[in-house]
N, C-alpha and C positions, 0 to 999 in steps of 0.2 A: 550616410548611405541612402542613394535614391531608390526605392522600392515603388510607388505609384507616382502617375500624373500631379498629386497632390505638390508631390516636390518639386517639381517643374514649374506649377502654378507659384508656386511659394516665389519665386525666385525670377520671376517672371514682369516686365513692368513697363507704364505706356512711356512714352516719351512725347513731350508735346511744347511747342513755344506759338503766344501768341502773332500773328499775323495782321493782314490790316483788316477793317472794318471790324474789329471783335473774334475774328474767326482763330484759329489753332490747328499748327501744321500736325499731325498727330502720326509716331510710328510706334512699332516694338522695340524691345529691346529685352534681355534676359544676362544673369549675372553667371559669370565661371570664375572660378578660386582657381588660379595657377601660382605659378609660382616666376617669381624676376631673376635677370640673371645671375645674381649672389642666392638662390637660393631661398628666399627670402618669402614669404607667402604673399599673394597679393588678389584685390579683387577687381574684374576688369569686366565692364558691360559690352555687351555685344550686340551690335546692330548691322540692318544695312546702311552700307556708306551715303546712300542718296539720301535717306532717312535725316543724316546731319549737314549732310552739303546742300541741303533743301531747307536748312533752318539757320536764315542770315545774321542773328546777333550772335553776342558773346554766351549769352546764357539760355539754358534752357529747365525744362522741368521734367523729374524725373520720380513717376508715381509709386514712392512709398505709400503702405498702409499700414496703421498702426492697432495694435489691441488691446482697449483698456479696459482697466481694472475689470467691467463687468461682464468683460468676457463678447462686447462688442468691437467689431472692424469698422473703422474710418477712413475716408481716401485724406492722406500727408504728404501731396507732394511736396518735394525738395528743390532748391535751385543746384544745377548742373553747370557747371564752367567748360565749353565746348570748345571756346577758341580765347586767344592770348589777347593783350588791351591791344594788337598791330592785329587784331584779326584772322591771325594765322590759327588753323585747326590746330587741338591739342589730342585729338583723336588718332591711333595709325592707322591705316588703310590698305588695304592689299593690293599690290601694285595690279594685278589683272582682276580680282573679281570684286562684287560690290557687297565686301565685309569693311566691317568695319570696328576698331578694339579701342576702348575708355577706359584707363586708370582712373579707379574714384576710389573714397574714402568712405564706404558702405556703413550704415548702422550699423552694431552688432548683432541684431537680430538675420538682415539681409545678410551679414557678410556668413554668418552660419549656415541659411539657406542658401548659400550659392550654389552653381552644379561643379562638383569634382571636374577638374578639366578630361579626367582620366574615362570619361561618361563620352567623350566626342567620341562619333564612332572613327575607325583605325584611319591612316590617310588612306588605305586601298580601298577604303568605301563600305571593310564590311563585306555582309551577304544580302542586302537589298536583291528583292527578284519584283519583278514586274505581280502587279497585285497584292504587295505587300499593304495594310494600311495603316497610316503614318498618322499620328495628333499632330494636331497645329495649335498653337497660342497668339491670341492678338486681339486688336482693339480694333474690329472693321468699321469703318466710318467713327472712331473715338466713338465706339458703343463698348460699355465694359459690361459684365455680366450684375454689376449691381454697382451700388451705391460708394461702395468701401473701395472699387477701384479691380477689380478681380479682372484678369482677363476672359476672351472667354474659347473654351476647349470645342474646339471641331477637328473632323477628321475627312483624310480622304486617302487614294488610295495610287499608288506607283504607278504612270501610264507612260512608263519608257523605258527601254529595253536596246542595249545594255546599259546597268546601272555600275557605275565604275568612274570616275574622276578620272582613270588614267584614257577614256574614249571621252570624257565631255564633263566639262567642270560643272555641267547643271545635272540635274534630272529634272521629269515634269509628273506631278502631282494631279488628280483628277479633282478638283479641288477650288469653288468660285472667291477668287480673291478680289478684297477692296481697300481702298485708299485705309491706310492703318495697322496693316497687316504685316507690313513691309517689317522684317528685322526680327519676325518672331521665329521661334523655336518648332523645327520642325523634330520629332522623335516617335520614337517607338516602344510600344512597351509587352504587347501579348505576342508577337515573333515566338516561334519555337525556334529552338536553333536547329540546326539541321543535322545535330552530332547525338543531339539529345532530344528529349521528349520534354526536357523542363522548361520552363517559360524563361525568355532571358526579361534582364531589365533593363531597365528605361534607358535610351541611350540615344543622344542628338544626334541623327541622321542631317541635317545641316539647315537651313534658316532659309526662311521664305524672300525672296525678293523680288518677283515682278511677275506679272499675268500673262497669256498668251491671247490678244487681239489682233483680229483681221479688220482694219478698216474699220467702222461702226460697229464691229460683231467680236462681242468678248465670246470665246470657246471655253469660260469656266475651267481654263486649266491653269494651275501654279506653276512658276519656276523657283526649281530649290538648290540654293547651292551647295553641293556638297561640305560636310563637316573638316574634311583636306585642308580648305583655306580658312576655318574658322584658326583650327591648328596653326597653322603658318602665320595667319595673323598674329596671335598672342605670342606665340615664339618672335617676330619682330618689332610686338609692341615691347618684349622682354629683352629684346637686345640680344636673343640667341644666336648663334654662328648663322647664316643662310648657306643652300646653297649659289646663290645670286639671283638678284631679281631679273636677269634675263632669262633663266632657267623657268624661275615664275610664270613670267609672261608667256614666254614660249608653250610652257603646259595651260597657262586657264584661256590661251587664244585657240586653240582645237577647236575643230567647229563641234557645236552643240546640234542636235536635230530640232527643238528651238528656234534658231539663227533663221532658218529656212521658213518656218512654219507662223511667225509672227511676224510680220511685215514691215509695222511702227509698234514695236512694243511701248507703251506709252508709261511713264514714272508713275510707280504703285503708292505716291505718297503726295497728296494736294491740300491744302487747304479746307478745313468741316466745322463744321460749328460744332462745338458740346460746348457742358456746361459742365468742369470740373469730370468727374468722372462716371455722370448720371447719367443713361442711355439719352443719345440723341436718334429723332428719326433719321433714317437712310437716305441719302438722296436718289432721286429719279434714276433711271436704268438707262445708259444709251440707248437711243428708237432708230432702228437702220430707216436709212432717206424713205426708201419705197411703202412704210407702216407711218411715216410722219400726217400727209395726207390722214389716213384711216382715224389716227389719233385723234388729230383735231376734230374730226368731223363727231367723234363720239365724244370728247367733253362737250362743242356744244350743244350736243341734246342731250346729254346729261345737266346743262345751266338749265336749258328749257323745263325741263322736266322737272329740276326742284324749283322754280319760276309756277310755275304750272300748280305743283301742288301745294305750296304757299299760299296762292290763292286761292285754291280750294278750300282750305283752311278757315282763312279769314270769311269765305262767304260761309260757308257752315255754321263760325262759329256767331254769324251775327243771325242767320235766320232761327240758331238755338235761344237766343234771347231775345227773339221775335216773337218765339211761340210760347217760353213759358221764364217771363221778366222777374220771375221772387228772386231774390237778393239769395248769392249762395250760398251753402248751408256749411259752419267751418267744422269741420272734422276733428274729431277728438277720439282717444286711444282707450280703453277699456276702462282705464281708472278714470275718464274724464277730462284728461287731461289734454294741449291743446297741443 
């Protein structure tokens, strides 16, 4: 049973295949235990679809973390088999929106921690209201919160109204997304319900997949696709009855308020350098054209300036051994010591 964040995290994991020059395509991804269509239990990772269609070999990596004996966590990633030796994805996909469902053969620890499928919220969306605030999990720019691989928990909060799959397969998140993010779990956990005063629990409100950009000017807002087609997804990863993927299509092509509002929405998932699963720095911010100018002109008098005082430096430090040449005196700690 999921009762905190904690179990979300548990269950939670990067996804990443090298690229060229050294660098690693890097997304999210998070495990649900459903069940196939005999009934049969199974565990099935859940990403955005670009997230794999943006990672050209057969295999990829998929960060387990392990706990040993003394009670330390290690980053274990594992290899991932994404597509068949003819190339072809082994992943299913949902014909209109960008989810995306992986049958793997989980550790037993990971297959324990997976989220109950019965955790997605309803396909009617739920009672999401504008302001609601939502956690998100993910690896921005393949930064993990530490060493062992952890993703890391931020939050933001509903900026779109009505929240319903059946008016627009997205909703938008207030919320600044970066390359990495792409495929994680978006949920809720301190919601009161509106029938009652007790806290409900944790429940996937539906998965991050792309940013809202104007031109050069990110607006720091997410797009999240509702939990509907994570549902629909695993039911036809499962082989369950549909009712046709024109019906699909039909529903996740409704215009989104989105559609209108991001001009080139550009792929949440590019190429970054880490190094296993160590915090890497962030790359530069897009600089709209008109602040490009201003830019340049402030690095270089910011070279000048450490130019400048470099030499100051060195002229200090030689007129100090102008004025007083004894040989310097080496420093030792109380005991004497050096």
């Amino acid at each position: 049973m999921l009762d905190t964040p904690v179990d979300i995290i548990q269950a939670t994991v990067q996804l990443e295949q090298p690229s060229a020059e050294g660098q690693r395509t890097i997304g999210t991804g998070f495990l649900i235990s459903a069940a196939s269509a005999d009934g049969t239990p199974t565990i099935v990772l859940v990403t955005a679809n670009h997230v794999l269609a943006k990672m050209p070999a057969a295999e990829a990596r998929i960060g387990y973390r392990s706990l040993g004996a003394d009670g330390t966590w290690r980053y274990a990633p594992a290899p991932l088999k994404i597509r068949d030796p003819d190339g072809q994805p082994l992943w299913t996909r949902h014909p209109g929106q960008d989810v995306a469902v992986l049958k793997i053969v989980a550790p037993p620890e990971y297959a324990r921690a997976a989220i109950p499928s019965g955790y997605l919220a309803p396909k009617t969306g739920g009672d999401l209201a504008p302001g609601d605030e939502l956690m998100v999990l993910g690896f921005p720019r393949g930064v993990a919160a530490n060493n062992a691989g952890f993703p890391i928990l931020r939050s933001g909060r509903v900026a779109s109204y009505p929240v319903s799959p059946d008016v627009a397969p997205t909703f938008l998140l207030d919320f600044a997304v970066f390359p990495g993010n792409s495929g994680g779990p978006v949920f809720i956990t301190s919601h009161l319900s509106r029938a009652s005063s007790a806290p409900g629990k944790p429940r996937i409100a539906g998965l991050l997949v792309q940013q809202v950009q104007l031109e050069d000017e990110r607006l720091e807002i997410g797009i999240v696709t509702h939990a509907r087609y994570i549902r629909e997804t695993i039911e036809l990863a499962a082989g369950a009855p549909q009712p046709g993927d024109s019906t699909m299509i039909a529903r996740a092509d409704q215009a989104a308020p989105v559609r209108t509002a991001a001009a080139t929405p550009p792929p949440a998932v590019e190429p970054v350098e880490v190094r296993g699963a160590r915090p890497a720095a962030e790359g530069p911010e897009p600089v709209p054209a008109w602040r490009r100018p201003f830019v340049t002109l402030g690095e270089g008098v910011a070279k000048v300036r450490k130019a400048a005082a470099g030499l100051l430096r060195k002229v200090g430090g030689g007129l100090a051994d102008w004025i007083d040449p004894a040989p310097a005196v080496r420093r030792t700690d109380a005991a004497g010591r050096a």
